[in-house]
Backbone as a ProteinNet text record, in pm:
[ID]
protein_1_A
[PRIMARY]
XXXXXXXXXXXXXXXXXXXXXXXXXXXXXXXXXXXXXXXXXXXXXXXXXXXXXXXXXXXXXXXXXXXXXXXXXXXXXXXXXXXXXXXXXXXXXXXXXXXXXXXXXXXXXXXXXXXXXXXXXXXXXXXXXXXXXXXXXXXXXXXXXXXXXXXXXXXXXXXXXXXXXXXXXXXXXXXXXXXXXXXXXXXXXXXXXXXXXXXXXXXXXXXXXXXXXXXXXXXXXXXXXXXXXXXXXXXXXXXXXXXXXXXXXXXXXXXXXXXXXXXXXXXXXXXXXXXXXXXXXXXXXXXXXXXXXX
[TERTIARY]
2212	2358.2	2408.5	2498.3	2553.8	2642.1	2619.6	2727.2	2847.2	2962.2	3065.9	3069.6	3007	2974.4	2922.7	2822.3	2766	2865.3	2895	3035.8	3159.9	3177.8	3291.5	3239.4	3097.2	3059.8	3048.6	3006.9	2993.8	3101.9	3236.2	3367.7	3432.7	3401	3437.4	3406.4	3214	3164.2	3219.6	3241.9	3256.4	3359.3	3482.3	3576.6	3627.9	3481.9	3456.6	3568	3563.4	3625.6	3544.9	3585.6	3537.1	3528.8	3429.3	3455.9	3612.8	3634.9	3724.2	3844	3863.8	3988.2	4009.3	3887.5	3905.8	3916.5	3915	3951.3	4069.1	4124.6	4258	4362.7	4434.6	4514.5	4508.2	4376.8	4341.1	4219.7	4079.3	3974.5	3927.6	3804	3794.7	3686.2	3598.6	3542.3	3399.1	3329.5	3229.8	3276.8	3360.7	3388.7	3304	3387.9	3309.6	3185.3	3141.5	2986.2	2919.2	2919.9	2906.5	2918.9	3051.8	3073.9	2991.7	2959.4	2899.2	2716.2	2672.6	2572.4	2526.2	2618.1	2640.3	2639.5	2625.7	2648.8	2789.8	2858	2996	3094.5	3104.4	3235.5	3330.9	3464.7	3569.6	3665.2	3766.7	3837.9	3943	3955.5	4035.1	4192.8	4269.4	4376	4320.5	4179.6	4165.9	4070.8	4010.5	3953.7	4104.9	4223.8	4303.5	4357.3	4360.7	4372.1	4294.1	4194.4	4091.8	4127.8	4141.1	4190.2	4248.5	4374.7	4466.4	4461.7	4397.8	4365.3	4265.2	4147.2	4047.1	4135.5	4219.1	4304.2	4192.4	4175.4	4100	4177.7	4099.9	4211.8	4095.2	4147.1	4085.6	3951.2	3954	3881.7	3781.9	3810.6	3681.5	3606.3	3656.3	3584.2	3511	3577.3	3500.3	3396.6	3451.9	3305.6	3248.1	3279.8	3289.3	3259	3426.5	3430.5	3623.8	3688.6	3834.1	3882.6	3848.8	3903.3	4018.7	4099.3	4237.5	4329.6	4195.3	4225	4112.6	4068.2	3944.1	3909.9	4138.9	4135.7	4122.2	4111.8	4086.2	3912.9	3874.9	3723.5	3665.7	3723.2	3683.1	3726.9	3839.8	3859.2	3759.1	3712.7	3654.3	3547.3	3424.5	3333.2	3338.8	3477.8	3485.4	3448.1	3490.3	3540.4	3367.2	3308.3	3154.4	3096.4	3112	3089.9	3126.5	3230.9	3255.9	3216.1	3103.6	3076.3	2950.7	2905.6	2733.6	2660.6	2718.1	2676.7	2673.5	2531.3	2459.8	2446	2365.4	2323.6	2415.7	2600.2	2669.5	2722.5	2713.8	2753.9	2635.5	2495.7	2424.2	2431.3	2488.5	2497.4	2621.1	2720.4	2819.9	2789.7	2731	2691	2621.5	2547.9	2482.5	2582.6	2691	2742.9	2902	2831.3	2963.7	2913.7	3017.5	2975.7	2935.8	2863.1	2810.6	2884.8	3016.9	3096.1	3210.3	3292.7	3370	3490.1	3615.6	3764.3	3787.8	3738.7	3826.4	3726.6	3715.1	3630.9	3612.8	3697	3735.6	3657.2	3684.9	3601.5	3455.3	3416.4	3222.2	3205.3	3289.5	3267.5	3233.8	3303.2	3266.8	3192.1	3164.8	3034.4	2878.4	2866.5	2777.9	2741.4	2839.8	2874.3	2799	2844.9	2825.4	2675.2	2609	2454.7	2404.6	2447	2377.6	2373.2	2500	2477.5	2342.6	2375.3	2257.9	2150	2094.4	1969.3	1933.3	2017.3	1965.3	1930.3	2036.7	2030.6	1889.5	1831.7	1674.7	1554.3	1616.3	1479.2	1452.4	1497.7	1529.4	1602.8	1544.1	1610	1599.7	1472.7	1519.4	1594.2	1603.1	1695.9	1875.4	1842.7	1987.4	2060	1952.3	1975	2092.4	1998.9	1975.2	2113	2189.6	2259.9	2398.2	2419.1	2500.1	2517.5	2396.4	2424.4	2517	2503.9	2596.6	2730.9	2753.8	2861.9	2954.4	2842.9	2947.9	3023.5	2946.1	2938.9	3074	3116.4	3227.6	3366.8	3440.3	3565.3	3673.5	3687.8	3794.5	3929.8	4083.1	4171	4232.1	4184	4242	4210.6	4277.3	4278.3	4220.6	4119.2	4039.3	4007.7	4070.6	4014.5	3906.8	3955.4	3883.8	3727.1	3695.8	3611.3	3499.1	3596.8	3532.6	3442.1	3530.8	3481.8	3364.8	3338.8	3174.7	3131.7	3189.6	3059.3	2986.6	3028.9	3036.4	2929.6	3032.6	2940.5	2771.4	2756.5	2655.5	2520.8	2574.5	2538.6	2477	2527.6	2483.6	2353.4	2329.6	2271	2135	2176.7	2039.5	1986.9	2062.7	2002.2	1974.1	2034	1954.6	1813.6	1729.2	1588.4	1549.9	1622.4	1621.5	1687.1	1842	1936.8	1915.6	1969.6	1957.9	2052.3	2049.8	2160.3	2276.7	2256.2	2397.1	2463	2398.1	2448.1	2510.9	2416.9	2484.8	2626.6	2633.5	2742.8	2864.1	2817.9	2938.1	2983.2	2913.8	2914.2	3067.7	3048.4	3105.5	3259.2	3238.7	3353.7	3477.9	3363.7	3458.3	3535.4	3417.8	3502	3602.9	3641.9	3746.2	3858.3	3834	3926.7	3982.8	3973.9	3971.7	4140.2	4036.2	4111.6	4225.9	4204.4	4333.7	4446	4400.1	4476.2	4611.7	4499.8	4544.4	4611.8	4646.5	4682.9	4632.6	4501	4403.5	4445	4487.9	4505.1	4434.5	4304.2	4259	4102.2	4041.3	3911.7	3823.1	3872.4	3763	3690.6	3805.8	3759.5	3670.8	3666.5	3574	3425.2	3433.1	3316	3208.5	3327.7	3251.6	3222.8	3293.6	3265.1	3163.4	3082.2	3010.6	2888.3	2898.7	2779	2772.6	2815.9	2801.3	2752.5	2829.6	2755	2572	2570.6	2458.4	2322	2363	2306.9	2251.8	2357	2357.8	2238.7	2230.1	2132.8	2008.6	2003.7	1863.5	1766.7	1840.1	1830.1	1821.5	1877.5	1851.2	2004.2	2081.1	2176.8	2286.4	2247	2313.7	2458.7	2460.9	2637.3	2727.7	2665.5	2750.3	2760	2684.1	2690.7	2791.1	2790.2	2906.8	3044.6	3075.8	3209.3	3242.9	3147.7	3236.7	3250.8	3170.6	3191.5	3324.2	3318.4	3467.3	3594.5	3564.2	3692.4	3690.9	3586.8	3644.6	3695.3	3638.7	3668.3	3833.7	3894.7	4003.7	4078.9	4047.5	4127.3	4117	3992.9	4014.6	4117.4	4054.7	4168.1	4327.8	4344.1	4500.5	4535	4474.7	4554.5	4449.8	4423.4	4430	4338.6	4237.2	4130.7	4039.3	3939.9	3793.8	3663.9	3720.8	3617.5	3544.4	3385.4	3316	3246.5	3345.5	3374.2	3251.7	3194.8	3030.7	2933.7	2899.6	2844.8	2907.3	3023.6	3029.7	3061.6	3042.8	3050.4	2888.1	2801	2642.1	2617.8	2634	2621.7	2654.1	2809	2821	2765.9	2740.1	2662	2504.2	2449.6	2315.7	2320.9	2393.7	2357	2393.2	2519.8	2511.2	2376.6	2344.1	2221.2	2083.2	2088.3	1999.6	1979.8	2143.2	2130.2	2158.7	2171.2	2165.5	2274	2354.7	2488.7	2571.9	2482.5	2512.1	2547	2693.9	2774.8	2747.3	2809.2	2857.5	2944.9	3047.1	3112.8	3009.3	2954.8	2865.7	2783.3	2701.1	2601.2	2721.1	2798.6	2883.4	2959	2931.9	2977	2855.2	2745.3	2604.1	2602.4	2662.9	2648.6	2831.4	2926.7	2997.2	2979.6	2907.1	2847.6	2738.7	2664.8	2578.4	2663.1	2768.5	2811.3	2898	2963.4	3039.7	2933.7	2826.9	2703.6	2669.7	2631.2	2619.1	2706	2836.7	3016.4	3000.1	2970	3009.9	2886.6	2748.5	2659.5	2608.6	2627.4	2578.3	2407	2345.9	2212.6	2118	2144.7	2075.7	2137.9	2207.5	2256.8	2227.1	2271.8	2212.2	2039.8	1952.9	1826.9	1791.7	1860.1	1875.5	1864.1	2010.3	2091.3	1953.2	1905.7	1783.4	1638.2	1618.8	1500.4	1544.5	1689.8	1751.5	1721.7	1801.2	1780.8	1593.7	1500.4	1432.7	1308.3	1335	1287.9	1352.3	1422.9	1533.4	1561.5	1528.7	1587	1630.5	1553.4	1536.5	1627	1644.2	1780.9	1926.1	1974.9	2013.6	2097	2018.8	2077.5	2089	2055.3	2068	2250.9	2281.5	2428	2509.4	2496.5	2607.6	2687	2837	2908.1	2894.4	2915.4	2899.1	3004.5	3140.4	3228.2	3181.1	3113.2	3056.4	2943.2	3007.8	2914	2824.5	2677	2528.5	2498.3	2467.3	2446	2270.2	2208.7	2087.3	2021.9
11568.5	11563.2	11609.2	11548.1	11608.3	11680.2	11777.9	11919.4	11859.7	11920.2	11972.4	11964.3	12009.2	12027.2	11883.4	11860.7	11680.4	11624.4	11627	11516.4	11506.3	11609.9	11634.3	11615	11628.1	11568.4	11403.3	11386.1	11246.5	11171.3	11207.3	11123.8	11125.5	11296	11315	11220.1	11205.5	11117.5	10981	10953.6	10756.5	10755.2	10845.5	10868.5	10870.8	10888.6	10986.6	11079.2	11202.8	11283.9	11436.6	11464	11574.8	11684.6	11782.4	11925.4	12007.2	12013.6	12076.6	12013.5	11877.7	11825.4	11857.1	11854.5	11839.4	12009.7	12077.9	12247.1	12309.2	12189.3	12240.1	12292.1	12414	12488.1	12489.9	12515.3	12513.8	12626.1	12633.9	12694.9	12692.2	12794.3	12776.3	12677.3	12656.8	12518.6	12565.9	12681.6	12760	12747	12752.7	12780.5	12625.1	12542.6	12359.5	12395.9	12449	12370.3	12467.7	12580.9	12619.2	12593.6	12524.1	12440.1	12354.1	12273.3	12142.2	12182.6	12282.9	12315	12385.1	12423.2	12496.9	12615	12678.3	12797.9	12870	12810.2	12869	12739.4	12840.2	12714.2	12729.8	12655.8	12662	12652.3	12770.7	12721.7	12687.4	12601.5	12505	12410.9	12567.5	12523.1	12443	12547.2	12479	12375.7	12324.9	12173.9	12109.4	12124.8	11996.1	12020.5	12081.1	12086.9	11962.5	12003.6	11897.8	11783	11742.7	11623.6	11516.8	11621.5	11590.9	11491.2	11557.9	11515.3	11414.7	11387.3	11320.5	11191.4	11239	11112.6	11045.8	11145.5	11166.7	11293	11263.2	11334.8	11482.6	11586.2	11700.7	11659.9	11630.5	11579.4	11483.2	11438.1	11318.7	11408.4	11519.9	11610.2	11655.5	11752.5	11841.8	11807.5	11670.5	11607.8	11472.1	11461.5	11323.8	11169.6	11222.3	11106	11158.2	10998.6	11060.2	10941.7	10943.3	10865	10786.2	10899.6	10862.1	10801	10784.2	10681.8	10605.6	10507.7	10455.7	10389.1	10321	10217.9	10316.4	10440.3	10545.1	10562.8	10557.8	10552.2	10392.8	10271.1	10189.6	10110.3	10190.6	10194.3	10247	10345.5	10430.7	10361.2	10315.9	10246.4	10134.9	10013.4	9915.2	9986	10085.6	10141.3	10172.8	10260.8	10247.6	10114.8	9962.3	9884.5	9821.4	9863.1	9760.8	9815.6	9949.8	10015.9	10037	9941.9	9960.1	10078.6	10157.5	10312.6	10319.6	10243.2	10154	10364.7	10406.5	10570.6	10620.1	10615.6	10671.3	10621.1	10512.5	10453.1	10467.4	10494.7	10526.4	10681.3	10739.3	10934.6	10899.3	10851.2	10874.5	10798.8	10668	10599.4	10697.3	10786.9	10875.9	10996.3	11056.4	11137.3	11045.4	10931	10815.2	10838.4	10893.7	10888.3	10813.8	10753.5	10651.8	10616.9	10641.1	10560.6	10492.8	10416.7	10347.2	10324.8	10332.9	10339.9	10237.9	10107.3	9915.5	9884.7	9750.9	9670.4	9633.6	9623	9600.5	9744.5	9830.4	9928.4	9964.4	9883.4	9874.1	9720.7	9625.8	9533.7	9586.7	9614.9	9687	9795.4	9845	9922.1	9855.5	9725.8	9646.7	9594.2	9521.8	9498.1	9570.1	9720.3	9762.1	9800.7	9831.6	9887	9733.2	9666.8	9517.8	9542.7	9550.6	9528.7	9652.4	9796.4	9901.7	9837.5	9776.4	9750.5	9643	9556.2	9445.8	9544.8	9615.5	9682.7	9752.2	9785	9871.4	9779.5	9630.2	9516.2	9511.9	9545.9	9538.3	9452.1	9312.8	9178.8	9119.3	9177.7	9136.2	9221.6	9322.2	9437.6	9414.7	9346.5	9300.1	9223	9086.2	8999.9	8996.2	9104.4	9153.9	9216.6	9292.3	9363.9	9284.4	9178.2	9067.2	9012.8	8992	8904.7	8958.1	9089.8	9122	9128	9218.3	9166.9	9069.9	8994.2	8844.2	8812.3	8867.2	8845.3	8925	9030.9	9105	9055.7	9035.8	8943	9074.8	9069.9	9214.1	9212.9	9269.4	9242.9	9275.7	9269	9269.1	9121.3	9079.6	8952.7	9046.3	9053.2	9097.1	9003.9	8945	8870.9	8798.6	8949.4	8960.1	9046.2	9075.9	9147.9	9041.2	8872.1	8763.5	8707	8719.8	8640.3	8703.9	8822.6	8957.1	8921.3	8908.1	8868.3	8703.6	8651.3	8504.6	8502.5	8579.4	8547.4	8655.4	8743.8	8848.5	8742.4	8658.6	8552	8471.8	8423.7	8316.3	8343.8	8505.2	8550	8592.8	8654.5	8649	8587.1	8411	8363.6	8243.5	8230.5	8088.2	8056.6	8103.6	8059.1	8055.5	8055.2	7979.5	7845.1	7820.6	7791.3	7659.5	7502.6	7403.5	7397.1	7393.2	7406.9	7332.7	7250	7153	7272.1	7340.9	7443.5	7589.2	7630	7705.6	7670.8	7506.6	7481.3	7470.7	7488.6	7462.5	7631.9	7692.8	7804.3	7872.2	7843.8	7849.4	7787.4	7703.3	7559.4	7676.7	7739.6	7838.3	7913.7	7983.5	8137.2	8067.6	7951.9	7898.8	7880.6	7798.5	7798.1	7898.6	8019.6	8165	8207.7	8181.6	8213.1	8131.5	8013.1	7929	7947.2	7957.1	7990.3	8095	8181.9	8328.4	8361.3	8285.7	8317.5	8456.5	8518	8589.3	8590.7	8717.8	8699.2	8833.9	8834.4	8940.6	8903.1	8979.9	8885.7	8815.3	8830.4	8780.5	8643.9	8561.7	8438.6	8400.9	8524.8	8489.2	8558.2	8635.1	8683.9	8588.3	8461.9	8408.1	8275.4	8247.6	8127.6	8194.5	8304.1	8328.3	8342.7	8366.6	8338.6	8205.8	8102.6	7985.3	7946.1	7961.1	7925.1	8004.4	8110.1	8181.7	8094.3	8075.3	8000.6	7872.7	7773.5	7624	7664.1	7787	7771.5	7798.7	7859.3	7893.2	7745	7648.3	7527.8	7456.1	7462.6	7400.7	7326.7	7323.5	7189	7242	7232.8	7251.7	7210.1	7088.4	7013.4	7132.5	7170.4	7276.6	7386.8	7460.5	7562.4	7515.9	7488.8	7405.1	7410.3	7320	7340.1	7442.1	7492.3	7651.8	7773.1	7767.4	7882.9	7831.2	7674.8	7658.9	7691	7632.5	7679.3	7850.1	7936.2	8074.2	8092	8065.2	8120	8083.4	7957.6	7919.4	8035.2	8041.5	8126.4	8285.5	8314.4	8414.2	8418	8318.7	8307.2	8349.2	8200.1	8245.4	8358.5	8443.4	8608.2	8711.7	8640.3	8777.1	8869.5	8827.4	8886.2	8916.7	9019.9	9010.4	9058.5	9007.7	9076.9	8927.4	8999.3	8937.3	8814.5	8798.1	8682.8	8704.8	8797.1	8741	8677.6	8725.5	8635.3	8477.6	8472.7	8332.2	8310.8	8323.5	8264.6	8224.5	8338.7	8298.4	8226	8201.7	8100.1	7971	7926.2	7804	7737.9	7871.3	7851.5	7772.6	7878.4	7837	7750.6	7686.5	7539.8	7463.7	7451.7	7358.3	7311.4	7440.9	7421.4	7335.3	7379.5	7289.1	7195.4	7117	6967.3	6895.9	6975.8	6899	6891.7	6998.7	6977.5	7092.6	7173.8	7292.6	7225.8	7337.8	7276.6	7440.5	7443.8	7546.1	7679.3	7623.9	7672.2	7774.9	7718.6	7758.2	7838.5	7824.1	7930.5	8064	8060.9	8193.6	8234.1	8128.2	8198.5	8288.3	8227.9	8352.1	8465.1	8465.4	8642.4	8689.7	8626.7	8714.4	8780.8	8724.9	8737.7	8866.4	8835.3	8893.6	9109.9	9063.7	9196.8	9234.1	9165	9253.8	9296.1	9189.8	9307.4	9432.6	9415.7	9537	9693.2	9617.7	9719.8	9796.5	9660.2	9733.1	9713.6	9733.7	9837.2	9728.4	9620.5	9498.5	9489.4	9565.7	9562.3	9447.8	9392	9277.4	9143	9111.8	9029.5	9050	9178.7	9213	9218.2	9216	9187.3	9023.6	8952.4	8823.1	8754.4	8737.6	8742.3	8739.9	8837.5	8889.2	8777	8761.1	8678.6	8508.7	8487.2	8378.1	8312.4	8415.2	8387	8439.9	8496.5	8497.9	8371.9	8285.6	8185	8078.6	8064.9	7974.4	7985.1	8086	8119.4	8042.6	7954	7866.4	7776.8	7698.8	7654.6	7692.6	7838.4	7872	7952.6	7984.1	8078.8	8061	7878.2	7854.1	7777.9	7836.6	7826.5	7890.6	7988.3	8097.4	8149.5	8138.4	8190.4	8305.5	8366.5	8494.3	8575.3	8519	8653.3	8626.9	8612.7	8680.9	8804.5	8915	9018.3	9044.9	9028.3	9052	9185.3	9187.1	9367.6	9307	9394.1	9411.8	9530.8
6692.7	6694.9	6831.6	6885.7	7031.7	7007.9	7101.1	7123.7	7159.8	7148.7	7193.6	7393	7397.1	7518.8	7590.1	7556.9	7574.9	7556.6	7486.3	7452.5	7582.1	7582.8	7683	7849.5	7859.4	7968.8	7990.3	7888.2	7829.7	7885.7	7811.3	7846.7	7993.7	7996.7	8185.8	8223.1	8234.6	8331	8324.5	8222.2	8184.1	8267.7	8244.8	8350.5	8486.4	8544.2	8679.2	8702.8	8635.2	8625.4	8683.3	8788.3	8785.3	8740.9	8720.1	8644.5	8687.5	8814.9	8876.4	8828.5	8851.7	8774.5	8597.3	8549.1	8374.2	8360.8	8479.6	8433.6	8499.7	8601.3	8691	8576.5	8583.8	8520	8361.9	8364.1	8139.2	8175	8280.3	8302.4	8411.3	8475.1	8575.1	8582.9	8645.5	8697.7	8603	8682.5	8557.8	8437.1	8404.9	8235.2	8207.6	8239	8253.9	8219	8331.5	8345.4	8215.5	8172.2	8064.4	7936.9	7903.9	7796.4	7770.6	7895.9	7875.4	7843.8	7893.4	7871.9	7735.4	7696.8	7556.6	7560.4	7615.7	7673.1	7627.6	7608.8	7540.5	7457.8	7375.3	7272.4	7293.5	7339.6	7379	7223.5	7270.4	7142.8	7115.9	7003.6	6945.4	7041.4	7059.2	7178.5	7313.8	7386.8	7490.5	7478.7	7345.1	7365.9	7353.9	7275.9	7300.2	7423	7513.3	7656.9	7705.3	7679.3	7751.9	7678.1	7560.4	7484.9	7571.1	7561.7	7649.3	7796.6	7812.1	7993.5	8004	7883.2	7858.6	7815.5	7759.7	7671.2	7569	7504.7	7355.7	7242.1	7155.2	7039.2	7000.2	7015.7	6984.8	6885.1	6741.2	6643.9	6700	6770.5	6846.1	6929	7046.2	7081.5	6991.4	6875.2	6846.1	6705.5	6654	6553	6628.1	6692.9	6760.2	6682	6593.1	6547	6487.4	6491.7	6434.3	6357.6	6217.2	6180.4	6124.1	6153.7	6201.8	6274.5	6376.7	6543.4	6551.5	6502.1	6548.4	6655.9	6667.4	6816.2	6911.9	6884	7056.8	7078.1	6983.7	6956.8	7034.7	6972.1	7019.9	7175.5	7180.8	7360.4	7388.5	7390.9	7479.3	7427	7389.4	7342.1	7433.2	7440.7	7567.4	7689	7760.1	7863.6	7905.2	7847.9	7874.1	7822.1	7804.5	7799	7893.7	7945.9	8062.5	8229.1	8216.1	8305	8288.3	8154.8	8137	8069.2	8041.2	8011.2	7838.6	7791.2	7731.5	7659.7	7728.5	7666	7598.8	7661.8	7630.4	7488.7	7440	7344.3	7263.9	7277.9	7193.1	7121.3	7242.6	7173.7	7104.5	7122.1	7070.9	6862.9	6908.1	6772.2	6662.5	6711.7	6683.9	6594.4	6685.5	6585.3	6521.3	6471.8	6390.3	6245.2	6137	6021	5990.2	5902.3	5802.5	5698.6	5684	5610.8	5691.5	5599.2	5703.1	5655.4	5706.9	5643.5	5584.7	5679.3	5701.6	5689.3	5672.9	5712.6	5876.2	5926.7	6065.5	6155.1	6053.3	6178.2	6128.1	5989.9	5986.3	6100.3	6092.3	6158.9	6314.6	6377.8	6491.5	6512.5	6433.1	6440.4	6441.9	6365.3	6383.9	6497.9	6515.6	6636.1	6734	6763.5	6852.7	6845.1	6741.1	6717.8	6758.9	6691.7	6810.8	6950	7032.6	7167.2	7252.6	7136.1	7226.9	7193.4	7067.8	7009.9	7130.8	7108.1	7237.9	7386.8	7400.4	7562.7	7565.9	7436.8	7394.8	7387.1	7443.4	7387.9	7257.5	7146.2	7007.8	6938.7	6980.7	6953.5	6849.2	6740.8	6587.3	6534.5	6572.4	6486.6	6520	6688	6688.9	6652.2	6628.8	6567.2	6397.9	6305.3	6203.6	6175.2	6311.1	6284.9	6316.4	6406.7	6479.5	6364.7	6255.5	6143.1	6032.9	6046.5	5912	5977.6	6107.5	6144.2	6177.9	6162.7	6136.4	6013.4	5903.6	5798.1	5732.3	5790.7	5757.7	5741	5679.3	5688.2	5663.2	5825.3	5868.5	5783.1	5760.5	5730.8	5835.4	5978.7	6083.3	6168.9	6240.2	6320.4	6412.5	6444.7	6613.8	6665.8	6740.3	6796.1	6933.1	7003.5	7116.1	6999.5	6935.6	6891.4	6877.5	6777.1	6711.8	6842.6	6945.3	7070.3	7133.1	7125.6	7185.6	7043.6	6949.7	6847.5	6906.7	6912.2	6929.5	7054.2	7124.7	7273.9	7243.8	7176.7	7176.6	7097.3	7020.2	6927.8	7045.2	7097.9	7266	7318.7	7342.4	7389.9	7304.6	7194	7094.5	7072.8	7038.7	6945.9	7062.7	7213.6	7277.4	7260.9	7240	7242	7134.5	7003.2	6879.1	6872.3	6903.4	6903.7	7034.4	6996.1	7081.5	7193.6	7288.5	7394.4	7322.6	7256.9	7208.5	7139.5	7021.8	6959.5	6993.5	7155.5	7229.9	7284	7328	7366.1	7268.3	7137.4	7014.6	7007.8	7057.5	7043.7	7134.9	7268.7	7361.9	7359.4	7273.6	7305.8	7198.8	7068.2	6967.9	7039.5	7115.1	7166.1	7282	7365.6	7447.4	7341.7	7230.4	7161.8	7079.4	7067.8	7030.8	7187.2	7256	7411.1	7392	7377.8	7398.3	7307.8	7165.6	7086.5	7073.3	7102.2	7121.9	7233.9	7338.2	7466.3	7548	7502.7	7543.8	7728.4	7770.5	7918.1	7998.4	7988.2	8057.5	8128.6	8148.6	8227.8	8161.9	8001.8	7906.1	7966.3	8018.2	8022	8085.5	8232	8329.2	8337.5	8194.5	8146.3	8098.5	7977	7950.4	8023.2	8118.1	8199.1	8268.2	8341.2	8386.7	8321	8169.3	8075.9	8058.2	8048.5	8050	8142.3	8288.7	8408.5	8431.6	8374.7	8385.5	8301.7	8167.8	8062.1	8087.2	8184.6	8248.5	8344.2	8431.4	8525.5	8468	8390.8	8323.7	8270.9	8210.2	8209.9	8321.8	8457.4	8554	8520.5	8474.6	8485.2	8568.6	8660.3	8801.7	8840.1	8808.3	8768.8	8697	8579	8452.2	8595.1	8598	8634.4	8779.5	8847.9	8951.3	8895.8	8765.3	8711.8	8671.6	8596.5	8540.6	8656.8	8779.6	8871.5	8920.5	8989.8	9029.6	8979.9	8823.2	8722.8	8774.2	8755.2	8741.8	8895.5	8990.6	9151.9	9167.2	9121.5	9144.1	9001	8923.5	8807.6	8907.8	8962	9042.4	9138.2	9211.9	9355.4	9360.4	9200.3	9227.9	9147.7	9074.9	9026.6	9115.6	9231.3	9339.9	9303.8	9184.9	9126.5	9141.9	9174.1	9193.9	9092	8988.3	8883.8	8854.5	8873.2	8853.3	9006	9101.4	9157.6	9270.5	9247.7	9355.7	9256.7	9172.1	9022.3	9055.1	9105.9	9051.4	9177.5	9287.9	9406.5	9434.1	9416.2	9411	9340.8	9213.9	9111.2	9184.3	9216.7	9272	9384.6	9504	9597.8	9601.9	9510.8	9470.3	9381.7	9335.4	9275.3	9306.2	9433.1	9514.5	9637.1	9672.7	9738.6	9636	9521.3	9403.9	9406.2	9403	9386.7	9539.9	9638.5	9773.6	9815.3	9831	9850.7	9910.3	9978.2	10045.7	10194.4	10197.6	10322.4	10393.5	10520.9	10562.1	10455.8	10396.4	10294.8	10217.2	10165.3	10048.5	10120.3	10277.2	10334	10319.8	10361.9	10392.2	10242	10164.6	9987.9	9932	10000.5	9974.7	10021.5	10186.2	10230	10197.9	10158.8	10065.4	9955.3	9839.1	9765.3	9733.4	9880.6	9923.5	9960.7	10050.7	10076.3	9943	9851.6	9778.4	9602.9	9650.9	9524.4	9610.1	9679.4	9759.2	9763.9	9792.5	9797.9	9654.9	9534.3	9358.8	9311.4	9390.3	9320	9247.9	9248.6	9138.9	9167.3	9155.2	9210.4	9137.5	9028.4	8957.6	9103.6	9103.3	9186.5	9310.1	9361.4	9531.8	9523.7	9422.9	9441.8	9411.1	9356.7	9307.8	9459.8	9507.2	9611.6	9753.1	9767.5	9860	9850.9	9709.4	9635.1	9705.3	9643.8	9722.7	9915.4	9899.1	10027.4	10097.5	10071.2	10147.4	10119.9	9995.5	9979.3	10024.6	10035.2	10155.1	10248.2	10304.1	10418.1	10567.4	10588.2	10710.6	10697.5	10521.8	10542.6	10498.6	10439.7	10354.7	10515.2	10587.5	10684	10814.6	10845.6	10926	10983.5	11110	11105	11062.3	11006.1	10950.1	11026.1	10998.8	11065.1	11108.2	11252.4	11278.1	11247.5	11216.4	11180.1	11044.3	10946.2	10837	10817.5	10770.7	10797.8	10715.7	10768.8	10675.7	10705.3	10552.8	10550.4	10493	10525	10514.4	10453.3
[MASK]
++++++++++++++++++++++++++++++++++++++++++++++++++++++++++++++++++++++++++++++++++++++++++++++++++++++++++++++++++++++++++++++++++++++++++++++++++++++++++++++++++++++++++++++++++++++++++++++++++++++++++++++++++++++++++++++++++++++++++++++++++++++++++++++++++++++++++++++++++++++++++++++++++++++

C-alpha cells in the first residue's frame, strides 16, 4: 500500500513541482522531504494545505482514493498518461478500492489496468482486461474514454486483427471525433497511430496522407504536439516511395532537433537509425541554416 508520503511525492512529481514550492508558507522544505519519506505524518489541516496547492482533494491524499470525485482521480490518471509515467498510475491503481460507485468509473478502471498491463508486456492479460471494458455499458456518454478504448483495441489486437478491420476500427473512433465535435489533440494522436500502423505495413501512400492531414491541422492552430512524429513519418515515407525533395531532407533534421528539445528519445534514436542508413542520400544538400544537433 503507498504511504501518504509516496503519494504526495508521487503527484508533486507528475507536476514538476518542487519540494520548496509544495511547502512555501504551509512547511519548511525538510518537513517535505520527511513526509515523503515517512518519517513524519502530517496532520489533517496541513495535508489539505497541500491538497490545495496539489489541486487534489485531502481524501485522495490521505487513502488515495475519493470517491466522491472520481473525475479528479481520472484527470490526474490522464495527466501521468499524457507524460508516460506508466509507474505512477500503477502505485496509484494499487491503492483504488475494489469496488466501484458507476459503471463509468469500473469502465475506466479497466481501461486503465489494460493500458499498465500492456506498458508491462502483459498482452493477454491486457487484452482480457480491454475486453471487459468494452463490455461495460457506462450511464455516462464518455466519449473521449470510448475512443482510448477503441484506439488501445488497435494496438492489442493488430496482429490478430486484418488491416481492413484495423481500418474499421479507426474510421469508428473519427466518427466518434466528428460527431462529437471533439477539439483537443485527440485527433492528432490518432492520425499518428494510423500513420504509425500504415508504416509498419509498408503502405507508404497512407502514411503520407495522414502525416499531411495532421502537419496542416498542426500548422494552422499554431500547434506542436506531436508534430516531429509526423514530420519524420511524412519525411521518411516520402523518401520510401521516391519522392524526397529538399523539403522533406530538412523535415528530417527538424524533426531530428525537436525529438531531441522534448526528450522524445524513441524517435531521436529512430531519427539517428534513419538517417545513418541513408545517409549519403538523405543528407546530401541540406540546407545549412538548418541546425543539426548531433
Amino acid at each position: 500500500m503507498t504511504t501518504i508520503g509516496k503519494r504526495i511525492s508521487r503527484i508533486r512529481k507528475a507536476q514538476n513541482m518542487s519540494q520548496s514550492t509544495l511547502a512555501q508558507d504551509i512547511c519548511s522544505q525538510s518537513n517535505i522531504s520527511k513526509i515523503e519519506k515517512g518519517e513524519h505524518i502530517p496532520s489533517f489541516f496541513i495535508l489539505s494545505l497541500f491538497a490545495e496547492r496539489l489541486n487534489v482533494s485531502p481524501d485522495y491524499l490521505y487513502s488515495g482514493s475519493d470517491q466522491s470525485n472520481f473525475g479528479e482521480f481520472s484527470r490526474l490518471m490522464n495527466r501521468y498518461l499524457e507524460k508516460q509515467q506508466y509507474g505512477l498510475i500503477e502505485e496509484a491503481l494499487k491503492d483504488y478500492p475494489p469496488t466501484f460507485f458507476t459503471d463509468h468509473e469500473k469502465k475506466f478502471i479497466y481501461w486503465l489496468k489494460a493500458v499498465v498491463a500492456d506498458y508491462n508486456g502483459k498482452q493477454r492479460e491486457a487484452r482480457k482486461l480491454l475486453v471487459v471494458a468494452e463490455k461495460i455499458h457506462s450511464e455516462i456518454n464518455d466519449y473521449i474514454l470510448d475512443i482510448n478504448i477503441l484506439h488501445l483495441k488497435t494496438i492489442l489486437f493488430r496482429h490478430e486483427y486484418s488491416p481492413a478491420k484495423i481500418n474499421s476500427i479507426f474510421l469508428k473512433i473519427f466518427d466518434h471525433i466528428k460527431r462529437n465535435n471533439i477539439k483537443d489533440n485527440i485527433t492528432i494522436k490518432m492520425l499518428l497511430s494510423m500513420s504509425t500502423y500504415s508504416y509498419n505495413l509498408e503502405d507508404f501512400e497512407s502514411v503520407i496522407a495522414y502525416s499531411k492531414l495532421a502537419i496542416a491541422e498542426l500548422t494552422r492552430d499554431n500547434n506542436m504536439y506531436l508534430l516531429e512524429n509526423h514530420l519524420y513519418n511524412y519525411a521518411s515515407a516520402m523518401y520510401h516511395v521516391g519522392r524526397m525533395t529538399q523539403k522533406e531532407k530538412e523535415q528530417i533534421e527538424v524533426a531530428f532537433t525537436l525529438a531531441k528539445y522534448n526528450n522524445n528519445k524513441a524517435l531521436y534514436d529512430t531519427i539517428i537509425t534513419f538517417k545513418e542508413t541513408y545517409y549519403d542520400y538523405v543528407m546530401k544538400g541540406v540546407s545549412e541554416n538548418v541546425k543539426i544537433i548531433n
